[in-house]
PASEBA-1860 file (N, C-alpha, C; in nm, 3 decimals):
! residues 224
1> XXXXXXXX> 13.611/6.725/5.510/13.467/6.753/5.507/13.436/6.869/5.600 ~ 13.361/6.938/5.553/13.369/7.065/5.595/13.217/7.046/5.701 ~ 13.250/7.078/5.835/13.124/7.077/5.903/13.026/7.143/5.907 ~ 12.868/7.141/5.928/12.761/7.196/5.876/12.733/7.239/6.008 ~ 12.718/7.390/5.990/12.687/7.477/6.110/12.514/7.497/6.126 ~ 12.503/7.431/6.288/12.369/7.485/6.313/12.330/7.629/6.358 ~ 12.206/7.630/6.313/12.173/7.820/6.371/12.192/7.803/6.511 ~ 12.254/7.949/6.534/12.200/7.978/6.687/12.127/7.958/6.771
9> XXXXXXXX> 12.142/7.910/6.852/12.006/7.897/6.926/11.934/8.044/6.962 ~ 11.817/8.009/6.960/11.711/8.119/6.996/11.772/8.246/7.107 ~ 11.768/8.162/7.185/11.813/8.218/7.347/11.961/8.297/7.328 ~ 12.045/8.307/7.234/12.177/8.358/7.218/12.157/8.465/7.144 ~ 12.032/8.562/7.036/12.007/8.609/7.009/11.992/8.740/7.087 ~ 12.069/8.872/7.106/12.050/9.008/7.187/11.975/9.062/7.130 ~ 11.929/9.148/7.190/11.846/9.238/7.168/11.910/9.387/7.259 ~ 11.982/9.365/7.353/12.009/9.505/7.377/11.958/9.595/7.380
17> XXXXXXXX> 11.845/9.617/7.508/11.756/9.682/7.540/11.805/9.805/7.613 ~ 11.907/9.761/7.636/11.958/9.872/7.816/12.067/9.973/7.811 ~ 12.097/9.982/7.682/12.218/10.031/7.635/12.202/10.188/7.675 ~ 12.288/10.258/7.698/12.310/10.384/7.759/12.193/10.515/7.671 ~ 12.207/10.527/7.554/12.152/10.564/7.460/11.975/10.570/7.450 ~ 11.925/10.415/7.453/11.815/10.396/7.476/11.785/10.409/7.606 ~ 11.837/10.399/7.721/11.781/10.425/7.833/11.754/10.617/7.854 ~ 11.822/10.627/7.793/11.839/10.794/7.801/11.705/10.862/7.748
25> XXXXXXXX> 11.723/10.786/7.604/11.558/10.813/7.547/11.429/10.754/7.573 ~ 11.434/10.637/7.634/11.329/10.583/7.729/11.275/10.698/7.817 ~ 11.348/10.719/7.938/11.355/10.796/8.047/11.304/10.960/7.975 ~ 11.393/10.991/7.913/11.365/11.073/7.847/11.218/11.147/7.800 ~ 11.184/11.030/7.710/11.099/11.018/7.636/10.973/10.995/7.729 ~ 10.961/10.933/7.838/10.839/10.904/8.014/10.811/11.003/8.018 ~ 10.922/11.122/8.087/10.913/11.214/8.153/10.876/11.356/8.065 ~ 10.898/11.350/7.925/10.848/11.447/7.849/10.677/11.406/7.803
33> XXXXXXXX> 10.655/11.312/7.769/10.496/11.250/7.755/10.416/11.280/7.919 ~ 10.481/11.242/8.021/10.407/11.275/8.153/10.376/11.401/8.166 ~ 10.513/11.488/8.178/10.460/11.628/8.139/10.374/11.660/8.076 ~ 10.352/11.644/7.959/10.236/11.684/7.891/10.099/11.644/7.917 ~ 10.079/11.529/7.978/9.994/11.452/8.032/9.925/11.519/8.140 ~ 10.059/11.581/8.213/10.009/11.673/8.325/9.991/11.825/8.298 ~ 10.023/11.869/8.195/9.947/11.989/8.128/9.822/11.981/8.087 ~ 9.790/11.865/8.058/9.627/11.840/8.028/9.533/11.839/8.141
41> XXXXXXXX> 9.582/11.771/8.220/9.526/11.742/8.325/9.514/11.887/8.408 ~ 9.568/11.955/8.432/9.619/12.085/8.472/9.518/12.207/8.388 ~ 9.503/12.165/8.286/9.449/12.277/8.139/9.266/12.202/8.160 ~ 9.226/12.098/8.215/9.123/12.022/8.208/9.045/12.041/8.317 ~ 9.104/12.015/8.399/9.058/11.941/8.553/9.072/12.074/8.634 ~ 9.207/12.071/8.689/9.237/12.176/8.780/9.249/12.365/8.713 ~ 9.228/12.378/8.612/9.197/12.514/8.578/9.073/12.544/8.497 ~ 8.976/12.429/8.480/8.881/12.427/8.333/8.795/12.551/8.406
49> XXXXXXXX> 8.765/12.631/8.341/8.695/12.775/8.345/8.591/12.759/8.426 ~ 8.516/12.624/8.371/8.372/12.679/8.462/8.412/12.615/8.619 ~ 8.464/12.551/8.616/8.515/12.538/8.803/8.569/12.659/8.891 ~ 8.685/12.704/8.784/8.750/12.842/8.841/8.714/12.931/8.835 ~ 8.603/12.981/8.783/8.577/13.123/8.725/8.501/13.159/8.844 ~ 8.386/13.078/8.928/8.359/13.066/9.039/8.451/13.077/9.201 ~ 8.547/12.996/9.161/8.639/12.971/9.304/8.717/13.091/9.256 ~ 8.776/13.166/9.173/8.842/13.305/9.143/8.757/13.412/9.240
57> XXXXXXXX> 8.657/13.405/9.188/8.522/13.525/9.231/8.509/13.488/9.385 ~ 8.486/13.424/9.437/8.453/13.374/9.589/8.604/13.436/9.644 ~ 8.707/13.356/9.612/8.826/13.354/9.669/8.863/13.494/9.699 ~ 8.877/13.589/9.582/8.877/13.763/9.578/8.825/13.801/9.632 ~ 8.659/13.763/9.671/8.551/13.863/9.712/8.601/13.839/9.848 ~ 8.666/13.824/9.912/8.690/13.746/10.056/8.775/13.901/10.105 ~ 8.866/13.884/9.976/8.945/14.007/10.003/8.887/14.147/9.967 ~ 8.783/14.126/9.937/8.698/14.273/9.912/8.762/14.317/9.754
65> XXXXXXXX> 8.770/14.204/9.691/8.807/14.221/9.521/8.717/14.162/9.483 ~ 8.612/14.279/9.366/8.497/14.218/9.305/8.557/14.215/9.123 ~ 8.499/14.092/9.108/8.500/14.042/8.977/8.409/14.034/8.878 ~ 8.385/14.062/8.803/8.241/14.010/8.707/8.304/13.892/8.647 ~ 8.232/13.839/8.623/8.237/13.680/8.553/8.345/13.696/8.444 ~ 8.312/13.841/8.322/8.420/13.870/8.260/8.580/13.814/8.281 ~ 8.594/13.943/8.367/8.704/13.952/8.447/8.755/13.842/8.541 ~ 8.715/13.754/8.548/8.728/13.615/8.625/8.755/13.536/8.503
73> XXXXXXXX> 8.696/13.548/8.381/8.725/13.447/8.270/8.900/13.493/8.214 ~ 8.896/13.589/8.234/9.038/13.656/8.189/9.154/13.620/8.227 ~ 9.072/13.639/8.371/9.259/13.565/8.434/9.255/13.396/8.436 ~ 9.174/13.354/8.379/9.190/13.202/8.398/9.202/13.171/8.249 ~ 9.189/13.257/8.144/9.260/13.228/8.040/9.410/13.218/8.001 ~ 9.441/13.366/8.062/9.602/13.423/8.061/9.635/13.233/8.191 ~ 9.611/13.214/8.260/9.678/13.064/8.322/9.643/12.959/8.250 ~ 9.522/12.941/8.149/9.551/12.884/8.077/9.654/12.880/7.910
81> XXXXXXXX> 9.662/12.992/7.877/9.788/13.009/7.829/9.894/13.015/7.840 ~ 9.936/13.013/8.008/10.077/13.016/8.015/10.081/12.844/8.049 ~ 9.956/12.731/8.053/9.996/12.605/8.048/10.018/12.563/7.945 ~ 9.930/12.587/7.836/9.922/12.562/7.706/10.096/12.587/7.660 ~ 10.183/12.697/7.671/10.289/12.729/7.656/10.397/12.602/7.686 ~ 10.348/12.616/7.788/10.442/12.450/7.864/10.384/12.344/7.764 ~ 10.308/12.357/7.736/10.248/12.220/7.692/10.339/12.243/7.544 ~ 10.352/12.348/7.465/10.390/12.377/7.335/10.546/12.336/7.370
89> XXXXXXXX> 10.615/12.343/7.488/10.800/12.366/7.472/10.756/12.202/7.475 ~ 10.753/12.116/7.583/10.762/11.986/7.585/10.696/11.891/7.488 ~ 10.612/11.970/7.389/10.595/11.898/7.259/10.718/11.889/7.203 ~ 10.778/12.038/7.147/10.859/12.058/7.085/10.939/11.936/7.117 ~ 11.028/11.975/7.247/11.148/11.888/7.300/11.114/11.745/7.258 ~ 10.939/11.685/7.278/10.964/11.578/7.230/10.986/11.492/7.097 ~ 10.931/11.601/6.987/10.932/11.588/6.868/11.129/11.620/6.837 ~ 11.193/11.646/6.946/11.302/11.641/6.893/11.388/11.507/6.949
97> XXXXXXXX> 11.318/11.450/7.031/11.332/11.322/7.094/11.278/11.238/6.985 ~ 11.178/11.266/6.967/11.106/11.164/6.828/11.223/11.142/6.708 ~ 11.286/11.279/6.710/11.329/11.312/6.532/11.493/11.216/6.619 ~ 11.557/11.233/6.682/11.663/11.154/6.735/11.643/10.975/6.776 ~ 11.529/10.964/6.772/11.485/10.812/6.767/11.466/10.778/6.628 ~ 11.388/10.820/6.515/11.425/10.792/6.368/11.567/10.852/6.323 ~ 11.671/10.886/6.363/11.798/10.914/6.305/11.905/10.801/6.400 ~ 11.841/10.763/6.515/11.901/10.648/6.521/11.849/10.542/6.484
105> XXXXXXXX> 11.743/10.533/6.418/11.662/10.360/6.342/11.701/10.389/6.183 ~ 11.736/10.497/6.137/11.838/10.499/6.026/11.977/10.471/6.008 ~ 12.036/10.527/6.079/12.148/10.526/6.065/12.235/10.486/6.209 ~ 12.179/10.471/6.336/12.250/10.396/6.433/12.300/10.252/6.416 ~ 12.395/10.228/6.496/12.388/10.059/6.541/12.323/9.955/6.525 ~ 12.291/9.833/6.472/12.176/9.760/6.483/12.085/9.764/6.652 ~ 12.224/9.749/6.739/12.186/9.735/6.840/12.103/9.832/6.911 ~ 12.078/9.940/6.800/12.013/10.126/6.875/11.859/10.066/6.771
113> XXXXXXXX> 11.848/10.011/6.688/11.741/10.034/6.585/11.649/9.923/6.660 ~ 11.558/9.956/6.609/11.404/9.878/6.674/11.367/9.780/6.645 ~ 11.369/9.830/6.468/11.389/9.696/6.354/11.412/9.586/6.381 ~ 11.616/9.620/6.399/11.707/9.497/6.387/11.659/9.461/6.504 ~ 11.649/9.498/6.624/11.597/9.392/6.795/11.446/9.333/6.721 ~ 11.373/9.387/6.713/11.216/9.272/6.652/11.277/9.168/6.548 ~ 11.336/9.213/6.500/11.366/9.111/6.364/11.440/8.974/6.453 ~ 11.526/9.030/6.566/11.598/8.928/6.640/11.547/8.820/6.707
121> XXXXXXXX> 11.432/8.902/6.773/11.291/8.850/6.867/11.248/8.778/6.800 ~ 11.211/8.804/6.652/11.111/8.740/6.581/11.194/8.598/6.518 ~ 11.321/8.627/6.482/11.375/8.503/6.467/11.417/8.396/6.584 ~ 11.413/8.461/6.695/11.441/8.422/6.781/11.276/8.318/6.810 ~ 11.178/8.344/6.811/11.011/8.247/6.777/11.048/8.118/6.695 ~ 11.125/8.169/6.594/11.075/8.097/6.434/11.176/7.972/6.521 ~ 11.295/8.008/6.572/11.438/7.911/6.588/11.382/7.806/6.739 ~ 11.288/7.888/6.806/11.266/7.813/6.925/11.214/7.708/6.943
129> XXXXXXXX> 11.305/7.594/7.012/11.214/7.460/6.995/11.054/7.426/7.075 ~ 11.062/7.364/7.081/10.877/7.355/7.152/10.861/7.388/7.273 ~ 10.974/7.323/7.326/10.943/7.410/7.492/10.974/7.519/7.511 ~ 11.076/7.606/7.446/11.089/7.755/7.453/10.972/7.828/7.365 ~ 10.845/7.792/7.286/10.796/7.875/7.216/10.722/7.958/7.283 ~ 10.656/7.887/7.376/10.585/7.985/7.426/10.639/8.160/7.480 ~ 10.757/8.089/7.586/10.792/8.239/7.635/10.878/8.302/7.482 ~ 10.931/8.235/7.375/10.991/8.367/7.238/10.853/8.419/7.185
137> XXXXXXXX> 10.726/8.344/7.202/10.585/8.390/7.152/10.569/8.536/7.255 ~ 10.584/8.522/7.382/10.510/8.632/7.483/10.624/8.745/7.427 ~ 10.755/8.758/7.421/10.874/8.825/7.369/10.882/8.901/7.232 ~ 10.739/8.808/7.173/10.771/8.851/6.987/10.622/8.965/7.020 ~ 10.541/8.918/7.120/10.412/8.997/7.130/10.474/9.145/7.184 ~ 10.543/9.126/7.303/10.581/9.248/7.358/10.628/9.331/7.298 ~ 10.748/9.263/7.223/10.806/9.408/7.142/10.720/9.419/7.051 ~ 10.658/9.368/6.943/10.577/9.420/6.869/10.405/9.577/6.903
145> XXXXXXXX> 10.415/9.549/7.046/10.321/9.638/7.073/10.395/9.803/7.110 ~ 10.507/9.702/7.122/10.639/9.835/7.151/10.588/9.940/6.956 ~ 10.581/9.869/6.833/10.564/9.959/6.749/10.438/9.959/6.780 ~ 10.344/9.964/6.815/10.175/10.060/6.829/10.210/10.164/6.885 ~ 10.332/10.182/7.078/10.335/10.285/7.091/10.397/10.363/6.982 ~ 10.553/10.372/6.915/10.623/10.448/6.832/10.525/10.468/6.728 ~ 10.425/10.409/6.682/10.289/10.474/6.547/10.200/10.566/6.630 ~ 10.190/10.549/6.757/10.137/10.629/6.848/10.202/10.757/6.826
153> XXXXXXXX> 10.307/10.795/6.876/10.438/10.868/6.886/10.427/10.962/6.812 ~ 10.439/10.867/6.675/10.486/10.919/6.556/10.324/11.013/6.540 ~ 10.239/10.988/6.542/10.110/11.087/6.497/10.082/11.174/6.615 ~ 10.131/11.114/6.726/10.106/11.274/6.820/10.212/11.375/6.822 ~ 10.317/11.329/6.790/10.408/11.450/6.753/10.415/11.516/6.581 ~ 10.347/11.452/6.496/10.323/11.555/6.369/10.222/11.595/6.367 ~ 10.079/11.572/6.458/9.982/11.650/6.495/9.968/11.765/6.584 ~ 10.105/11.707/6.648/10.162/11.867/6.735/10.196/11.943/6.672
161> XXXXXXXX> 10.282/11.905/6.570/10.395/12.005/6.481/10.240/12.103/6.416 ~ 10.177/12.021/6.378/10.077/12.114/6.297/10.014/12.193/6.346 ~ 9.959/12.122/6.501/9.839/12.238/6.541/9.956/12.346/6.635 ~ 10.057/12.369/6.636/10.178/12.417/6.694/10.178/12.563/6.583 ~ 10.209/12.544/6.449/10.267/12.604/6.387/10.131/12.640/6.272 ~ 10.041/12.605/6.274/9.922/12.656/6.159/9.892/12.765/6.134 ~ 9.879/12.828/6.197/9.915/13.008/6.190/10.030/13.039/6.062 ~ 10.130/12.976/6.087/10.249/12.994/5.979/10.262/12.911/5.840
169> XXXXXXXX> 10.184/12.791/5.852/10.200/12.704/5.729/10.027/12.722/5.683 ~ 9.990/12.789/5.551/9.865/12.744/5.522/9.790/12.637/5.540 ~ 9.884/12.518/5.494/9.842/12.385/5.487/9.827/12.345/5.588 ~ 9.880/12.328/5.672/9.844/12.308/5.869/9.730/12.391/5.907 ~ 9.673/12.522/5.859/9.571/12.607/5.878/9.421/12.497/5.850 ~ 9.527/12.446/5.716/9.324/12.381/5.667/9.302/12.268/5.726 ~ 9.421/12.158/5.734/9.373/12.065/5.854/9.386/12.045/6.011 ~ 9.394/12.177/6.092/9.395/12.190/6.204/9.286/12.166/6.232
177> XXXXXXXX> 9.219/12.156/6.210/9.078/12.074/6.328/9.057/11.937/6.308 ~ 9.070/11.843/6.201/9.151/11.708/6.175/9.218/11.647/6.236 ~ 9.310/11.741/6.272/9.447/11.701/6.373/9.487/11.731/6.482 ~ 9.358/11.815/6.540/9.337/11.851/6.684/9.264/11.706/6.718 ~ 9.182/11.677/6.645/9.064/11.590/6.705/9.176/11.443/6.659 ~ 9.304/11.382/6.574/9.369/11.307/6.574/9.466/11.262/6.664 ~ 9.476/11.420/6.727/9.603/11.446/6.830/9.507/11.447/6.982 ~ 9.401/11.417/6.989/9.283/11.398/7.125/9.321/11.231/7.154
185> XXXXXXXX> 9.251/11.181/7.035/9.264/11.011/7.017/9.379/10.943/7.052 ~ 9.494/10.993/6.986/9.617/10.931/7.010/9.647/11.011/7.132 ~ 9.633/11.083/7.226/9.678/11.113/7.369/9.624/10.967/7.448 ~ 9.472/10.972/7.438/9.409/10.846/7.501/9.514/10.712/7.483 ~ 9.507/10.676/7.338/9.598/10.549/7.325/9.727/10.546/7.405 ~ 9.804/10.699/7.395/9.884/10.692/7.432/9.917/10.634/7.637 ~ 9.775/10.691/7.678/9.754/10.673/7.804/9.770/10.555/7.828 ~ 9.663/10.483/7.758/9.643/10.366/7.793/9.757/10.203/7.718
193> XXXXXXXX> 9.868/10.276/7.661/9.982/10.197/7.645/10.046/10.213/7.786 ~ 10.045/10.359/7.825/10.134/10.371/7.930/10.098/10.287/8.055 ~ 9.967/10.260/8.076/9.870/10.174/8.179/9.944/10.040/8.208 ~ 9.939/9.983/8.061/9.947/9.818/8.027/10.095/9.813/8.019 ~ 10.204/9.924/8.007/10.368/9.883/7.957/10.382/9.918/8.141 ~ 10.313/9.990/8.252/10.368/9.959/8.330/10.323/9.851/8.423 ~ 10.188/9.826/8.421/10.151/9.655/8.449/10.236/9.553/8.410 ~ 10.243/9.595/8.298/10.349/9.464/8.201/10.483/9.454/8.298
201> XXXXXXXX> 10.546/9.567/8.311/10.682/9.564/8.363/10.740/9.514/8.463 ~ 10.625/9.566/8.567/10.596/9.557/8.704/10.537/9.390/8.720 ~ 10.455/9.357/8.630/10.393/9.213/8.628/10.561/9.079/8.645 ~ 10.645/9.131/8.545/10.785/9.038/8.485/10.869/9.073/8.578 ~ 10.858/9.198/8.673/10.930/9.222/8.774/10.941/9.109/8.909 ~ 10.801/9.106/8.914/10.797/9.005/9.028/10.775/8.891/8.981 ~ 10.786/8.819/8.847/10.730/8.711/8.815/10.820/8.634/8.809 ~ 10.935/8.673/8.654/10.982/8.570/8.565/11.119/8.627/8.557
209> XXXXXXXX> 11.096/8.790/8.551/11.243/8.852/8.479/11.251/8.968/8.602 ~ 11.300/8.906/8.746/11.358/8.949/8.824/11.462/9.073/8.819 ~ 11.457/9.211/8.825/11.581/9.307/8.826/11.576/9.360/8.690 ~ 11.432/9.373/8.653/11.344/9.399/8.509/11.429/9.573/8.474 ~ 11.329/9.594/8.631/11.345/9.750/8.637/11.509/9.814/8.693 ~ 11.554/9.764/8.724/11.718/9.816/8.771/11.796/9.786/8.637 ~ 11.774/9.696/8.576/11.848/9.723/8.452/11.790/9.772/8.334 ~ 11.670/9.876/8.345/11.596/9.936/8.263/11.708/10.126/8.293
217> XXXXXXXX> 11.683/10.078/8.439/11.747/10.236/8.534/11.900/10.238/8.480 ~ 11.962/10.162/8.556/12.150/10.071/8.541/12.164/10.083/8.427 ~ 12.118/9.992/8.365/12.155/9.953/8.241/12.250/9.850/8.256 ~ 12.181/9.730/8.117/12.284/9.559/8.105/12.221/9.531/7.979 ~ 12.294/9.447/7.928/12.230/9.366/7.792/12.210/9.249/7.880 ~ 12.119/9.258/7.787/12.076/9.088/7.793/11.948/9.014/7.672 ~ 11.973/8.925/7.701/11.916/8.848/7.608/11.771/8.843/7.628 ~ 11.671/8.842/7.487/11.527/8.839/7.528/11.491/8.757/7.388
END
């Protein structure tokens, strides 16, 4: 008689979060979104015309360099174009970070794809007995908000590509103001994922899942 195999338990289910690859593009992927974050901020705040065009003119006149308002708008354009510039390479780079995160959810590892880990999580809910549901419930929520950011992602980097390159593609010409004002919205969201994923992190750090963040840095599998 042939013995009847029970499923796995919940808890034996990987997910393989920490793997060399994804940490690379995690990290990666922070520090190219911050950048840009801080080109805005930079293009907004600390260079926006009508603040500077004033502190330009004062600052010069000190040195016995007179400006007309003109000529004060000029040079705070040319600095805002050479941010805007920055702001255009670290799109790029990230849209090539983007395009290397869908060529590994195609064709990588299960253990590299996003998919196969939610699908794990999520079976990992369905398999959990009553006293584990709750925490595979908080586990099936988390990663799932993990895809709002990547739909995030995904529309601020083909709203880049467009308002990037519209000059050259007609079709990017006619909906560039569409996708300026699409690519405004999803910066915000994007902010405010970044708010709540590092509350979140920092929250499980000191709570429940001790050494959250060193094996985000390190890198370990482990089970979720």
């Amino acid at each position: 008689m042939n013995p009847t195999l029970a499923p796995a338990p919940a808890s034996d289910i990987p997910t393989l979060d920490y793997t060399a690859p994804l940490r690379v593009w995690h990290w990666g992927n922070s520090l190219l979104v911050s950048g840009q974050l801080l080109t805005i901020l930079f293009q907004r705040v600390i260079v926006n015309a009508r603040s500077a065009v004033p502190e330009f003119r004062e600052t010069l006149g000190r040195e016995n360099i007179t400006l007309t308002e003109k000529q004060a708008r000029s040079l705070t354009h040319i600095i805002s174009e050479r941010i805007w510039e920055w702001h255009i390479y670290l799109g790029l780079a990230l849209a090539a970070f983007w395009l290397l995160r869908v060529v590994l959810e195609v064709r990588g590892p299960s253990e590299l794809r996003f998919s196969a880990r939610l699908l794990a999580v999520a079976r990992r809910y369905r398999l959990a007995p009553a006293d584990d549901k709750s925490d595979a419930a908080s586990a099936l929520f988390t990663r799932s908000t993990y895809a709002l950011f990547y739909l995030f992602l995904t529309v601020m980097v083909l709203t880049g590509l467009v308002l990037t390159y519209h000059n050259e593609v007609a079709f990017f010409d006619q909906i560039e103001h569409t996708a300026a004002e699409i690519h405004n919205v999803t910066m915000y969201l994007i902010i405010a994922f970044f708010v709540v994923h590092v509350v979140g992190v920092v929250w499980a750090e000191v709570t429940k899942d001790h050494g959250l963040i060193s094996r985000m840095v390190g890198g370990a599998n482990r089970k979720s």
